[in-house]
N, C-alpha and C positions, 0 to 999 in steps of 0.2 A: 504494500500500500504506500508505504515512504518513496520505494524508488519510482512508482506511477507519479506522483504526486512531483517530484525532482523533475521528470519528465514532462509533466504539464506546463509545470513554470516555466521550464527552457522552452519551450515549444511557444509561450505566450510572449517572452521577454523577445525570441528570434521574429515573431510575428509582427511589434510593436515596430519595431527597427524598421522591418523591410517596411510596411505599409507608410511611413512615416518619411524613409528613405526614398520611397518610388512615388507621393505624391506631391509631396512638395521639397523643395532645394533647401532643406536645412542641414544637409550631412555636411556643408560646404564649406567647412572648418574640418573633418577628416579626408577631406579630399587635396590631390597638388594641385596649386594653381593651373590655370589655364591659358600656358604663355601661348602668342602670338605664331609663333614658328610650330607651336605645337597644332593649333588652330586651321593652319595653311594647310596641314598633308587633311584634312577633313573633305568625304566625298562631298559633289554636287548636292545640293538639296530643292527637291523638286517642289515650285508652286502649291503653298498650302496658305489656308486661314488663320493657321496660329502655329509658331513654333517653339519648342523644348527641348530644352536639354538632354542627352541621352540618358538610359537609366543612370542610376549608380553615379561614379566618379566621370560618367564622358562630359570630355571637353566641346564636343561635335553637336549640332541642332537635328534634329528631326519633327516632322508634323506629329502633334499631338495627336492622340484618338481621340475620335468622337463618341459620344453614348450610342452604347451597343456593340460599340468595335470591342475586339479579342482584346485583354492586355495580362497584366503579370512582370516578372520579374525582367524578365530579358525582352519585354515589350517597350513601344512608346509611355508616354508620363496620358493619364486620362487629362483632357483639357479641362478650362477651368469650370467649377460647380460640380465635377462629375469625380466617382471615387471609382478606383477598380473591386469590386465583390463578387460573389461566388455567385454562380448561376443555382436558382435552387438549394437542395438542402446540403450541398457540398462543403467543406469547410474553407474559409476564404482563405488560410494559410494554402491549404494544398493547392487550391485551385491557381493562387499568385505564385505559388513555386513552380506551378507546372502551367504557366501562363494560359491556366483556360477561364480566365475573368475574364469581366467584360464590366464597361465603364458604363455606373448606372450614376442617377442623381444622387450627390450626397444632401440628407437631411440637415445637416452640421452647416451647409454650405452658407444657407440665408439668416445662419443665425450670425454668422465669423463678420460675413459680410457687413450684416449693421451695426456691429460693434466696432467696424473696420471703421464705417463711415460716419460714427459721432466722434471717433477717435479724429477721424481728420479735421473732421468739423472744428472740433478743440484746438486743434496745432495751426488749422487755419485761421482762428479768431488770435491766437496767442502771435502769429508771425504778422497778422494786421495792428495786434497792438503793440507790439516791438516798433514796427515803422512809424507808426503813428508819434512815437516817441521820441524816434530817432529825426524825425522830420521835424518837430519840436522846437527840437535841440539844432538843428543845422539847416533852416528853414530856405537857404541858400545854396543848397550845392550843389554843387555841376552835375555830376554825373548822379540826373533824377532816375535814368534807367537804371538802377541798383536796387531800385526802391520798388520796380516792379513787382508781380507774383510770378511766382516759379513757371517755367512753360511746363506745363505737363505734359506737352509732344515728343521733348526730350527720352530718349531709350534710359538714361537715369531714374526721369520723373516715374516714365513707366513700373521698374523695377519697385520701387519703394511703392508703389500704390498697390505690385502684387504683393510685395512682402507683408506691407499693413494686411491687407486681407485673407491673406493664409497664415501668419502667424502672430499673429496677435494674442491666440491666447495661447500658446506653446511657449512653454519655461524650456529652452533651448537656448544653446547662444546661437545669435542668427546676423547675418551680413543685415543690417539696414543701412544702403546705400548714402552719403552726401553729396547732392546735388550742386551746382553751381544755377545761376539766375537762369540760364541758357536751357537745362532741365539734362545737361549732359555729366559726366562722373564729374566729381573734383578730385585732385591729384592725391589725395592722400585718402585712402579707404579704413575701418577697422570693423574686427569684428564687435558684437558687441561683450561686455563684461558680464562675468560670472559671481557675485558675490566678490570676493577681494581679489579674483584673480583676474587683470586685466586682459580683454580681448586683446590680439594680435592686427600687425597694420602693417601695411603694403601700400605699394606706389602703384597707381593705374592709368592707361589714358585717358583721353574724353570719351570713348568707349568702354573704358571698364576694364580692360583688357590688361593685365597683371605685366609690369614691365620685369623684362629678363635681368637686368641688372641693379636689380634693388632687393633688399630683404622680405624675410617677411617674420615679423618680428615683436614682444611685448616692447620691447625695449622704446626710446622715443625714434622716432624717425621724419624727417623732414625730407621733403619731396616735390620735385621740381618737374618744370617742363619747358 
């Protein structure tokens, strides 16, 4: 009975990981970065609606599935709102290790979602009263374009808008992006911190894109381009 039981729990603990690891990008702290040179051998990627990341640690895009399409472990990531689950009374572990899921509505989805969007709501009232301050204070100065709102067109802006909305309530350390005005990466990235232990920082370009000759490091780092 103890060793079924030791059994169970690994079977639950292996389960949390994968499902967690193949829907949304937070393993992205056990993964090596994704340099640029690494990037370039990645095949062709054919015209799609929405693309992702490969499962697991790939550095390479691929088109998201849609609800109903096949997934699992060595499948595409399900796109957004939708989870991979077992068809029927199968158990969703086996079904994800032997990739015969398929991507239904997740229930979780529209709840992440409005909690996503008071959450922005709050950081957008709080970055309008920051200016509002700061304009105050320097009621003169030149360069008024600073003072704009973030483009949210920016591949940056995008980023941080899926982060807010898939992990928001996940106690995970998780990359949330810093954008510049433009809505494109700023030079210096970090992950985020764990209780005392500080997340880890890296140089990026305006793409995001992890430069080959900079650290990636607790330590302080300063980061140019």
């Amino acid at each position: 009975m103890v060793h079924q039981n030791i059994i169970s729990s690994l079977l639950f603990m292996l389960w949390t990981v994968i499902v967690k690891c193949h829907d949304v990008s937070i393993c992205v702290d056990l993964c090596p970065a994704c340099f640029t040179q690494r990037m370039q051998n990645c095949p062709p990627l054919p015209d799609c609606e929405l693309k992702v990341r490969d499962p697991g640690c790939g550095c390479c895009f691929t088109c998201a599935a849609g609800a109903g399409d096949r997934c699992g472990i060595n499948k595409p990531r399900c796109g957004p709102g939708l989870k991979c689950l077992a068809v029927g009374a199968e158990s969703n572990l086996i079904a994800i290790l032997e990739n015969r899921g398929a991507c239904q509505l997740d229930p979780a989805h529209q709840e992440t979602t409005e909690k996503a969007s008071r959450l922005r709501l709050i950081h957008t009232r709080h970055l309008k009263r920051r200016r509002r301050k700061k304009h105050r204070r320097f009621p003169r100065h030149p360069h008024r374009g600073l003072l704009s709102p973030l483009n949210h067109d920016g591949p940056c802006s995008r980023h941080y808008e899926e982060m807010m909305t898939s992990c928001i309530t996940m106690a995970h350390k998780v990359w949330l992006p810093a954008c510049d005005a433009r809505g494109y990466y700023a030079a210096k990235q970090c992950m985020s911190s764990n209780g005392l232990e500080r997340g880890k920082c890296w140089c990026v370009d305006e793409t995001g894109i992890a430069l080959e000759d900079t650290p990636y490091t607790r330590d302080s780092i300063t980061c140019h381009r």
